[in-house]
ZAFI-896779 format. One line per field, with one value per residue (C-alpha): residue in three letters; residue number from 1; x, y, z. Coordinates in Angstrom, 1 decimal. Example, Ala and Ser with C-alpha at 12.3 -4.5 7.8 and 13.67 -1.06 7.14 Angstrom:
% ZAFI-896779
resn: c(Ala, Ser) .
resi: c(1, 2) .
u: c(12.3, 13.7) .
v: c(-4.5, -1.1) .
w: c(7.8, 7.1) .
//
This chain:
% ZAFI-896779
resn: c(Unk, Unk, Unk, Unk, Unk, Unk, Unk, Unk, Unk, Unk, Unk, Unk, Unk, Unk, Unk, Unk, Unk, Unk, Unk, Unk, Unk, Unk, Unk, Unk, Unk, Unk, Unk, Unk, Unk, Unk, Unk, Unk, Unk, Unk, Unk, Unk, Unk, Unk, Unk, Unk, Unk, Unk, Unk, Unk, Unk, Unk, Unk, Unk, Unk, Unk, Unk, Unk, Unk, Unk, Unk, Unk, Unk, Unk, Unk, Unk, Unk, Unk, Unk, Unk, Unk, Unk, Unk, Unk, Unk, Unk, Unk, Unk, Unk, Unk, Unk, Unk, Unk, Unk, Unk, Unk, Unk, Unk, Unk, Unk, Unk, Unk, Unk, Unk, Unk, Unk, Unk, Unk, Unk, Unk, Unk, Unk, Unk, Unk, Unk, Unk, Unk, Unk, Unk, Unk, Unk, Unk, Unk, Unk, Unk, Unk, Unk, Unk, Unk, Unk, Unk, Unk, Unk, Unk, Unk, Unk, Unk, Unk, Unk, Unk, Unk, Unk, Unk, Unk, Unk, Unk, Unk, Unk, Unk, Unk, Unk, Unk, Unk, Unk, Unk, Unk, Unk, Unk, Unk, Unk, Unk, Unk, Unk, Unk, Unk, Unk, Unk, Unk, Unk, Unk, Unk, Unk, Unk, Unk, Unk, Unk, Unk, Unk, Unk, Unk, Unk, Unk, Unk, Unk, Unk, Unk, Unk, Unk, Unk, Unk, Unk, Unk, Unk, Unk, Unk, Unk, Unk, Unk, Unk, Unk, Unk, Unk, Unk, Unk, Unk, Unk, Unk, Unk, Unk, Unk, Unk, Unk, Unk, Unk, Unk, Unk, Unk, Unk, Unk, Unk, Unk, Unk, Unk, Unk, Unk, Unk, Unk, Unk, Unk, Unk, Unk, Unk, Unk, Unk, Unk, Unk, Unk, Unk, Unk, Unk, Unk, Unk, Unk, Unk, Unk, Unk, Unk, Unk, Unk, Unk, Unk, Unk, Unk, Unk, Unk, Unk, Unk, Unk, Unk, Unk, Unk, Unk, Unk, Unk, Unk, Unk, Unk, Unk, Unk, Unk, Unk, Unk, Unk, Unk, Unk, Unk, Unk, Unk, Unk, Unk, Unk, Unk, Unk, Unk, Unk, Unk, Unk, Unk, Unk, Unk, Unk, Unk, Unk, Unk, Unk, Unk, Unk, Unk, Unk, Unk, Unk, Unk, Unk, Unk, Unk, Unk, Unk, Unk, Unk, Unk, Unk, Unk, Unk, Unk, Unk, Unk, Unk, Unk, Unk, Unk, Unk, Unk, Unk, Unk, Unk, Unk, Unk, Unk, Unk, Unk, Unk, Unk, Unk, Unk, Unk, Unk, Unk, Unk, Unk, Unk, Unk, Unk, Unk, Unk, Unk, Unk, Unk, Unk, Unk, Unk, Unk, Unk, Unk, Unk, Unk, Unk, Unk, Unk, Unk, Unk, Unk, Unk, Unk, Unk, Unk, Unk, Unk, Unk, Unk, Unk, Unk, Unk, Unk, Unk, Unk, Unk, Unk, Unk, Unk, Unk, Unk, Unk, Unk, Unk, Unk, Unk, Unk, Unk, Unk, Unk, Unk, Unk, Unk, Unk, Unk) .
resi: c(1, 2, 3, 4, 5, 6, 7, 8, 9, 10, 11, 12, 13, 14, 15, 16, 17, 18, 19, 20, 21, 22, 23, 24, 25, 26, 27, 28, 29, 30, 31, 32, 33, 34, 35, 36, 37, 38, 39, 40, 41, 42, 43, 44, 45, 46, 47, 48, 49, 50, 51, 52, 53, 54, 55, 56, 57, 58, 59, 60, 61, 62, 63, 64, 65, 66, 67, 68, 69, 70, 71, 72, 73, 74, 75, 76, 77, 78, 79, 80, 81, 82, 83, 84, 85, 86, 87, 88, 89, 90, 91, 92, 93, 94, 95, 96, 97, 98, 99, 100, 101, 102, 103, 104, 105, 106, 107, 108, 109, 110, 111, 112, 113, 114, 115, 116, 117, 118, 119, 120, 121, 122, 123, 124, 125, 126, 127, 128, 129, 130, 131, 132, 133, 134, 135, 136, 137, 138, 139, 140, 141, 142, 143, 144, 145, 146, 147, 148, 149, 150, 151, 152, 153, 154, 155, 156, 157, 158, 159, 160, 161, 162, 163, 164, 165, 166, 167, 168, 169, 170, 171, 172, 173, 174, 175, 176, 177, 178, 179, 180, 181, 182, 183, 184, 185, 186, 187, 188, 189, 190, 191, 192, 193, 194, 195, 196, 197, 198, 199, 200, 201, 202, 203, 204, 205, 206, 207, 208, 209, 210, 211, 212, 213, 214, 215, 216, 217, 218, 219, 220, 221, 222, 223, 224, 225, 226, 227, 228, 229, 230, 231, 232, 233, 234, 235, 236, 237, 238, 239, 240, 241, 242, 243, 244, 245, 246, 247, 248, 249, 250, 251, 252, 253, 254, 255, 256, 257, 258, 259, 260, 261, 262, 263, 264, 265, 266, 267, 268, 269, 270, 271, 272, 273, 274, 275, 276, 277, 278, 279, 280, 281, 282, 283, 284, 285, 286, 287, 288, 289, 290, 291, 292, 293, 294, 295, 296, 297, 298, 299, 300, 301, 302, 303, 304, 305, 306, 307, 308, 309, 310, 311, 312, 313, 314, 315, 316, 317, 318, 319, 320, 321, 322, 323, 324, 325, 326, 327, 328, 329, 330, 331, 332, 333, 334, 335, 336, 337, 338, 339, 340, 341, 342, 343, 344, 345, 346, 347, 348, 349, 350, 351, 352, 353, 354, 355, 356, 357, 358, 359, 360, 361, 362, 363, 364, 365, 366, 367, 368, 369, 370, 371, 372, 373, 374, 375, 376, 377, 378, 379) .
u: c(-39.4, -42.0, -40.9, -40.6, -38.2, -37.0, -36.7, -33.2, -34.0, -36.7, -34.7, -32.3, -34.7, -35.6, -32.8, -31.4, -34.8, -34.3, -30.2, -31.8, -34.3, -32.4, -28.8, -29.1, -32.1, -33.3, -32.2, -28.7, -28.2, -29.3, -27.1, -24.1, -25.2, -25.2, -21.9, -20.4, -19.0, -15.7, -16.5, -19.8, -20.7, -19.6, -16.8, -18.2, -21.0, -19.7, -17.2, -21.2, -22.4, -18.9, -19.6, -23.0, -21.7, -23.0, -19.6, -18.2, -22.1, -20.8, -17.0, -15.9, -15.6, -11.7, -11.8, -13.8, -17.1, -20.2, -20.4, -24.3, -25.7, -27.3, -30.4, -29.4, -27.4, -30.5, -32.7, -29.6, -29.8, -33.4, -33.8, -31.0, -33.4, -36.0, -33.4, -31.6, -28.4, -25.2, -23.1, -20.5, -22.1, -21.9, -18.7, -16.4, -18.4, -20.6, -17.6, -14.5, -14.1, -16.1, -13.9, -10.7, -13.1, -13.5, -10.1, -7.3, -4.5, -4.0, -1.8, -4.3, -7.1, -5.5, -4.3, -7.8, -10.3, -10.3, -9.8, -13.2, -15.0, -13.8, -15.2, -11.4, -10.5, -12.7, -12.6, -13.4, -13.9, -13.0, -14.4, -16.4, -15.2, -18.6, -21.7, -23.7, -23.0, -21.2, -19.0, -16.5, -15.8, -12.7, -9.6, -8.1, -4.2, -1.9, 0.9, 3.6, 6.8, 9.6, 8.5, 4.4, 2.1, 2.1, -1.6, -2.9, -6.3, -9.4, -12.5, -15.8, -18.6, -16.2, -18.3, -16.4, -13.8, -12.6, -12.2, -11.4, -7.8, -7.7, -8.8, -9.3, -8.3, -10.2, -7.7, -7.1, -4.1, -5.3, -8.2, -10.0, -12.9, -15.9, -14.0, -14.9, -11.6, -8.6, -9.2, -7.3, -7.8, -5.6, -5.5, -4.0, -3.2, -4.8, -1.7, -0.2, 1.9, 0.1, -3.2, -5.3, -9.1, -11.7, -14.6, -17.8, -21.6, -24.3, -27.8, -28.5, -26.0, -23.9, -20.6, -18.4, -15.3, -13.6, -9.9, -7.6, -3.8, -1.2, 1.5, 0.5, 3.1, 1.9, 3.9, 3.2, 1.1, -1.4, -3.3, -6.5, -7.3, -6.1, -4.5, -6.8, -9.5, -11.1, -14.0, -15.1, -14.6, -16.6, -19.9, -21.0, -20.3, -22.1, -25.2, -25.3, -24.5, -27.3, -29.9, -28.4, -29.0, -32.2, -32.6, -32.0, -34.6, -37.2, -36.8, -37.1, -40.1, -41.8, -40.6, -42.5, -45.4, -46.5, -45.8, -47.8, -50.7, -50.4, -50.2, -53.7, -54.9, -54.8, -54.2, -58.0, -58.5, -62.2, -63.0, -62.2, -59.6, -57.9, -57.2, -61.3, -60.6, -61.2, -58.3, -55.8, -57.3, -56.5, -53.1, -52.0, -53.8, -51.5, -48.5, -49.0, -49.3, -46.2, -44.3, -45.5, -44.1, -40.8, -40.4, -40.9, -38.4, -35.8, -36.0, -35.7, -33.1, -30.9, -31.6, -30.5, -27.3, -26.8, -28.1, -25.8, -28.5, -28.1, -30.4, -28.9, -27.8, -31.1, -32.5, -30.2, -31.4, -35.2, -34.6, -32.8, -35.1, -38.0, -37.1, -36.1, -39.1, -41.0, -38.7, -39.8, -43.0, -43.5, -41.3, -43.1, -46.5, -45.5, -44.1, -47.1, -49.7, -47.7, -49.0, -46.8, -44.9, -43.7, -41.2, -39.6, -36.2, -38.0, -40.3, -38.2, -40.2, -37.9, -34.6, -36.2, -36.6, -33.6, -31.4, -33.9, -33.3, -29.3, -29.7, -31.7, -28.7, -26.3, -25.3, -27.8, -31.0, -34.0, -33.6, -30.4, -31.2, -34.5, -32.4, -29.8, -32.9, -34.0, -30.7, -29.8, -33.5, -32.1, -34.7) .
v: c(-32.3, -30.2, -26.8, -26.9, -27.9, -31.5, -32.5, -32.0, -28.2, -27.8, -28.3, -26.3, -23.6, -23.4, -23.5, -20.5, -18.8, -19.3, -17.7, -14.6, -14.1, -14.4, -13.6, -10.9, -9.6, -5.8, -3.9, -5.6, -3.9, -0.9, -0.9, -1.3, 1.3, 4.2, 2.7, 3.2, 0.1, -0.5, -3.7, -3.2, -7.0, -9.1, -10.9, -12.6, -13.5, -14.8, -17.2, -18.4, -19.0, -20.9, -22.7, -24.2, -24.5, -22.0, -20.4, -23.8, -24.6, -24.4, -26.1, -30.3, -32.0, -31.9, -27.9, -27.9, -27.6, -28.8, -29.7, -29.6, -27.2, -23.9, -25.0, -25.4, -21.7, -20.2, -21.3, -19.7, -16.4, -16.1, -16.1, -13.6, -11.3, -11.6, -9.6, -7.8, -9.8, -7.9, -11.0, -11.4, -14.7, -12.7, -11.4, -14.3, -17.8, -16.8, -14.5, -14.7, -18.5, -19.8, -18.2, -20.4, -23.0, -22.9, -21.6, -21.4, -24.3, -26.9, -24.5, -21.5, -23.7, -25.2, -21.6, -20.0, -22.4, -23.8, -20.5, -19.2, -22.3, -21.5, -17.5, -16.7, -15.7, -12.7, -12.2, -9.7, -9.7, -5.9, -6.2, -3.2, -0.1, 1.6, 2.6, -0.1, -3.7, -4.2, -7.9, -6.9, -3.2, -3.4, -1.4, -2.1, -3.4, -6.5, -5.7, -8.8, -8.6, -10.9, -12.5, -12.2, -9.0, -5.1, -4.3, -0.8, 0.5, 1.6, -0.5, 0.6, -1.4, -3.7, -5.9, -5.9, -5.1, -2.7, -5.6, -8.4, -10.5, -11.1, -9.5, -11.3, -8.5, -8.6, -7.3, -7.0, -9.1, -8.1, -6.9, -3.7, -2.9, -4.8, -7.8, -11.3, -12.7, -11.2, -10.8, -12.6, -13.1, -12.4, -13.1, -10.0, -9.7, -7.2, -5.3, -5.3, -2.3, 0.3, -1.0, 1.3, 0.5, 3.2, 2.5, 3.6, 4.5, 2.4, 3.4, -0.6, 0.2, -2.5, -2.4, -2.0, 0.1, 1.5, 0.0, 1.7, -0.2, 1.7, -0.7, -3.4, -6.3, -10.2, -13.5, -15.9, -17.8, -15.3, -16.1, -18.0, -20.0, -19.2, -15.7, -14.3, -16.3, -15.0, -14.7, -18.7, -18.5, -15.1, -15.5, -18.9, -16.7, -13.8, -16.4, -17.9, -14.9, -13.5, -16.3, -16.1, -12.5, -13.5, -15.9, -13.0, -11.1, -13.6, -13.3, -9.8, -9.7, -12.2, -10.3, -7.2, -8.5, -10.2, -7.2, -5.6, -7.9, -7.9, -3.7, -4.0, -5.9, -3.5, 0.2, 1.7, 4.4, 6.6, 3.7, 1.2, -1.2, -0.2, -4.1, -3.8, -1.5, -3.2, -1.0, -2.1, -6.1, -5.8, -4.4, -7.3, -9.6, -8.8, -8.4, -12.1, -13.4, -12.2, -13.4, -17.3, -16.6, -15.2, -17.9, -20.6, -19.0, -19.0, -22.1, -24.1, -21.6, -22.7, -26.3, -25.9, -24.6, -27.6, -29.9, -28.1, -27.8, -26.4, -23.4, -21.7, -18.8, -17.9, -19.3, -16.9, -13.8, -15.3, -15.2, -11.8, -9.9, -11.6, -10.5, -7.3, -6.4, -8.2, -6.6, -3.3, -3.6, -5.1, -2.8, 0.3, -1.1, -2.5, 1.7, 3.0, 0.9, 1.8, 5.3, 8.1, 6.4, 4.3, 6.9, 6.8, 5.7, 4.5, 1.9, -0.9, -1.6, 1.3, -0.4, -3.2, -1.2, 0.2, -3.0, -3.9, -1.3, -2.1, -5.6, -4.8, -2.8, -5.9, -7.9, -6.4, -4.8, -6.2, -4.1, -5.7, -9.1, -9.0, -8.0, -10.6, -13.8, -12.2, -12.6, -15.7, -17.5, -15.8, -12.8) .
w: c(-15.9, -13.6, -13.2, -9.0, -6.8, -5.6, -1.8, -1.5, -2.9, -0.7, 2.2, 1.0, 0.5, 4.2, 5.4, 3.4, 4.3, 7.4, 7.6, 5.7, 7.8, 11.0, 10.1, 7.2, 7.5, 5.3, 8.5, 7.9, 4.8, 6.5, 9.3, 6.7, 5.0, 7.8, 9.0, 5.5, 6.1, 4.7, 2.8, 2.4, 3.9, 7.0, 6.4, 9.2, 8.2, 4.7, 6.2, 8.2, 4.0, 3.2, 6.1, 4.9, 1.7, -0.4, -1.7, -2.7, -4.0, -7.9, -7.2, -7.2, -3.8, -4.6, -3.9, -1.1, -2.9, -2.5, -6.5, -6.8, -9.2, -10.6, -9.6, -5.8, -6.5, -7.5, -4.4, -2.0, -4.2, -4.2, -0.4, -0.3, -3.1, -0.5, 2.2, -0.1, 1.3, -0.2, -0.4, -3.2, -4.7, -7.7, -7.9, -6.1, -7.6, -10.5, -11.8, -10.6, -9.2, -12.4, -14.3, -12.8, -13.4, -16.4, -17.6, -15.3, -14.7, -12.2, -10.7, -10.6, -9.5, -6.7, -5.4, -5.4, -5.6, -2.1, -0.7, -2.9, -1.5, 2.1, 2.2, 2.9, -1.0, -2.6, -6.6, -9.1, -12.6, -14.6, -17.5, -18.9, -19.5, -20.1, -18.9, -20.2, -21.1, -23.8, -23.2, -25.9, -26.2, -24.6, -25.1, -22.6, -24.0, -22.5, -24.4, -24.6, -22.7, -22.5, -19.3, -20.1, -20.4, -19.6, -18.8, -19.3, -19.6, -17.4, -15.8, -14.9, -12.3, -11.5, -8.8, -4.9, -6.5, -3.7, -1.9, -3.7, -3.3, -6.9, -10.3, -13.4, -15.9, -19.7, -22.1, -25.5, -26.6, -30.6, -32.8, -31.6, -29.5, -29.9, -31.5, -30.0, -30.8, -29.2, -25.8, -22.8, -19.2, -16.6, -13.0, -11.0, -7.5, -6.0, -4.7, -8.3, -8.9, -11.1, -10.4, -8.8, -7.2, -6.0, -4.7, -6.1, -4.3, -5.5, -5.6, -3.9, -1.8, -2.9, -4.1, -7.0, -8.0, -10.8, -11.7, -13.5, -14.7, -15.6, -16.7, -14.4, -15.5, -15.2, -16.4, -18.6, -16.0, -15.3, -18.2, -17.6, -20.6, -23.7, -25.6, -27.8, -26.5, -23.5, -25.1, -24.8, -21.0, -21.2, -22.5, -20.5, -17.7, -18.6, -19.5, -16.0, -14.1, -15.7, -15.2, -11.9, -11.1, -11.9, -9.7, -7.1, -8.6, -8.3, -4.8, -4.8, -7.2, -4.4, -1.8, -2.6, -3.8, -0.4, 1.4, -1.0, -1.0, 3.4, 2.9, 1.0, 3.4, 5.9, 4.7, 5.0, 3.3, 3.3, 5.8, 3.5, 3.3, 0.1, -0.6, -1.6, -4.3, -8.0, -9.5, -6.9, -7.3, -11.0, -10.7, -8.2, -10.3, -13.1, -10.8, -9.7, -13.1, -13.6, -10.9, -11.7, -15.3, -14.0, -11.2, -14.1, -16.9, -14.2, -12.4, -16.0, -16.6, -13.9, -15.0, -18.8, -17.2, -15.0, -18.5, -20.6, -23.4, -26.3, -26.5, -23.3, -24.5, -25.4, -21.7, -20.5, -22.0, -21.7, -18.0, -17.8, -20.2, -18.7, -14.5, -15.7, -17.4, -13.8, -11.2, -12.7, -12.7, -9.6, -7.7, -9.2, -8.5, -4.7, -4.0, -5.8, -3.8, -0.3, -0.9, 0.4, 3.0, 0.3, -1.0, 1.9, 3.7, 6.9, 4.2, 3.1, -0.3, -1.8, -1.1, -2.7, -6.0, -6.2, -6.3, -8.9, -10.9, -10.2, -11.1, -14.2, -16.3, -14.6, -17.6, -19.8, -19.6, -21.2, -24.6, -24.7, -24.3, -26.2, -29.2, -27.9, -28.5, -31.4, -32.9, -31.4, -33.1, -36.6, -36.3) .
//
């Protein structure tokens, strides 16, 4: 199949252009920002996304969802990359509702899902506990009880968690840290005693928190899935969410590099526009090149997810290592080009770079995922 978009996606495309543009534009983020915002996104304004569909985008008919695909996903999170939207797509339906998807009972799905689908119920997934990502390097313990689990341990970057309904706790049920096997979900009410949630500033501005448990108890039905085997609801997660987060980054990547291209247009420098300049042609040369490559990897990406082909896994960390690698360069190169002013807070092309370099270390940087391939093709 050709690597671009069908009619139904195109349409979809501008019409989540067009909600970016007008609804959540850069100077959104900005005004959340210098208001220190409590949640860090309009809840308002989420329920508006639920309402065209895009948190149910992932989820059956039966839940509310719109049950179409990664593909359609990825078009929705690329025009938010081009505003820098802070919305918890991320967090709540790559994450979180996925993850009842995937693993949690009738029961659990019919509690959360529809809520997910309607912007009314927020979700978290704690999951790391350290600085960079590492899936199974977790200590924290659920030790058995007679009615279910006792949950203690600590959680880094956990993603909205601050204001999230629900958590779905990783925890060790057996084996030790960086063991595959042995780790169980479980899906924790926000208000559970002994859990604790802080907040924690971002360099994008966006939002995440650190969670700590100290003895949180759960039942028996709080598992999602299966004891000891959290780990085969984990990694397809971690794949699309990072082929997702691309997605995002496309957008970004784009973003930048046309209001780079306009800015050499127009900058004059010596009398000159600087856009003349046979340096500056060859570095936008190369940043286009890599753009096209990036917006290809991802879009077939998104479609191996929706295929379920075989070689995912290694799509996945393609894509990541791939946009990582292009949001990088392409952010540099747009701040470098916009001179001074680009270094700025009253220029937008640095917010744009620094929820690239967020996004990067999200689920992997390139390192890891380059390793990641060359393991996965038996290098």
């Amino acid at each position: 199949m050709a690597l671009v978009l069908t009619e139904e996606q195109e349409l979809l495309k501008e019409t989540a252009a067009d909600f970016c543009r007008k609804t959540v534009p850069v100077t959104h983020l900005r005004e959340l920002r210098d208001s220190k915002d409590e949640s860090g996104f309009s809840r308002k304004i989420w329920k508006e996304m639920a309402e065209l569909g895009w948190a149910g985008i992932l989820f059956p008919e039966s839940y509310g969802g719109a049950e179409l695909g990664f593909a359609e996903l990825g078009v929705v999170l690329e025009e938010c990359g081009r505003t820098l939207a802070p919305y918890p797509f991320v967090s709540t339906v790559l994450l979180g509702g996925r993850a009842v998807l995937l693993g949690g009972s009738d029961a659990q799905k019919e509690a959360i899902l529809p809520g997910v689908c309607e912007g009314e119920t927020l979700l978290a997934l704690a999951f790391q506990e350290a600085g960079r990502f590492r899936p199974f390097e977790i200590e924290t313990k659920a030790e058995s009880t007679a009615s279910g689990h006792q949950i203690s341990g600590d959680k880094v970057f956990v993603l909205d968690g601050h204001v999230a309904d629900h958590l779905i706790i990783a925890a060790r049920t057996s084996g030790s840290s960086g063991d595959r096997d042995g780790i169980t979900l479980f899906l924790v009410d926000a208000g559970a005693d002994g859990l604790t949630i802080e907040r924690t500033d971002m360099v994008d501005n966006r939002n995440a928190a650190t969670v700590k448990l100290d003895g949180v108890s759960v039942d028996a039905s709080a598992v999602l899935g299966t004891v000891d085997h959290g780990a085969d609801i984990l990694e397809p997660l971690f794949d699309a969410a990072a082929i997702a987060l691309s997605a995002e980054l496309v957008g970004i990547v784009n973003e930048v590099f046309e209001r780079t291209i306009e800015y050499l247009k127009t900058r004059e420098q010596f009398g000159v526009v600087i856009g003349t300049f046979q340096a500056l042609k060859h570095r936008a040369a190369e940043m286009f090149c890599e753009v096209e490559l990036s917006q290809a990897v991802v879009l077939d990406a998104l479609r191996a997810i929706d295929e379920q082909r075989p070689d995912l896994s290694r799509l996945a960390s393609a894509a990541k290592a791939r946009l990582s690698d292009t949001a990088s360069l392409v952010t540099c190169e747009g701040l470098q080009m916009h001179g001074g002013i680009g270094m700025t807070d009253e220029e937008e092309i640095g917010l744009f770079m620094k929820r690239a370099k967020a996004a990067e270390l999200t689920f992997g940087d390139s390192s890891y995922h380059r390793d990641r391939f060359a393991r996965l093709t038996g290098f």
